[in-house]
Steps between C-alpha positions, in 0.01 A plus 500: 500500500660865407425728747555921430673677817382781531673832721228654735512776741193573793440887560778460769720478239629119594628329200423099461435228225166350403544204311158376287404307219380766263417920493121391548599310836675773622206703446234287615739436823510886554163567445407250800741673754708158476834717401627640804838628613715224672656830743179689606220299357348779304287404181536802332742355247640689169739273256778654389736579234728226472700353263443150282724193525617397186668224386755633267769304578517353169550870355856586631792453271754286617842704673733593356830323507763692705799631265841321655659811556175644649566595938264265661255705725341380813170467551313499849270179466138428758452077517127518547340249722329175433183440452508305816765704666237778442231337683704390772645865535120705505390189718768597802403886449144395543618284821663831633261715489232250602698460841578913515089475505468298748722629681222820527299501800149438333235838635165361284257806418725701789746636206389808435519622874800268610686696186359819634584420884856431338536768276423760814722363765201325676704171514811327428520474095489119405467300178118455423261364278123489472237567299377885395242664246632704199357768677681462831792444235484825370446661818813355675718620140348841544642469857826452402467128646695286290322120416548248233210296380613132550351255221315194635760291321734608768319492851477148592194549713300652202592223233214213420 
């Protein structure tokens, strides 16, 4: 099955991939609210400009042979990773910050005022998580209360 990647953005200005089987699933998907940001969660998606993958591989002429009395020139060279040394590297990351998570002291619906009672001195400042509206999301931004939406995918307790 080909799939078309596509480059999105929500109005926060996150950037992230949506991967779908044609232009018409990507629409039907958005139209339902099913295309949401992976940071905040927002569904007010816009696709943007990005560029094709071709295969054109086929296209470039072959090098040219060096001239013997041509000064070889060095070249600074990137090995990319495996396919599976790939997986195994974003699975660790994902293991890190999956314990840096739970290593949060988990405050529920208490967010909002825990991040406030934080913010103003109230109490001792201490890794939290919890759960918040957009509103009360705003709110604490327009505070000058600095938060970071944690996707489900991350936070142990919320995965099913």
């Amino acid at each position: 099955m080909t799939l078309k990647v596509f480059d999105l953005s929500c109005e926060h200005e996150h950037v992230f991939e949506g991967w779908f089987s044609s232009q018409d699933s990507y629409q039907d998907q958005l139209s339902q609210g099913l295309v949401r940001c992976p940071v905040c969660h927002s569904d007010q998606i816009t696709r943007r400009v990005s560029a094709p993958h071709l295969n054109v591989s086929h296209l470039r002429a072959e090098p040219a042979t060096p001239r013997a009395d041509s000064a070889p020139q060095a070249r600074a060279a990137v090995a990319a990773p495996s396919g599976d040394q790939m997986a195994r590297l974003q699975a660790e990351v994902l293991r890190q910050i999956r314990r840096i998570v739970r290593q949060t002291d988990d405050v529920g619906a208490r967010f909002a005022d825990e991040a406030r009672r934080m913010h103003s001195g109230e109490i001792e400042e201490r890794p939290i998580r919890g759960t918040a509206s957009v509103e009360e999301c705003r709110e604490l931004v327009d505070e000058g209360i600095s938060i970071m939406p944690i996707p489900d995918i991350l936070d142990d307790d919320r995965l099913q």
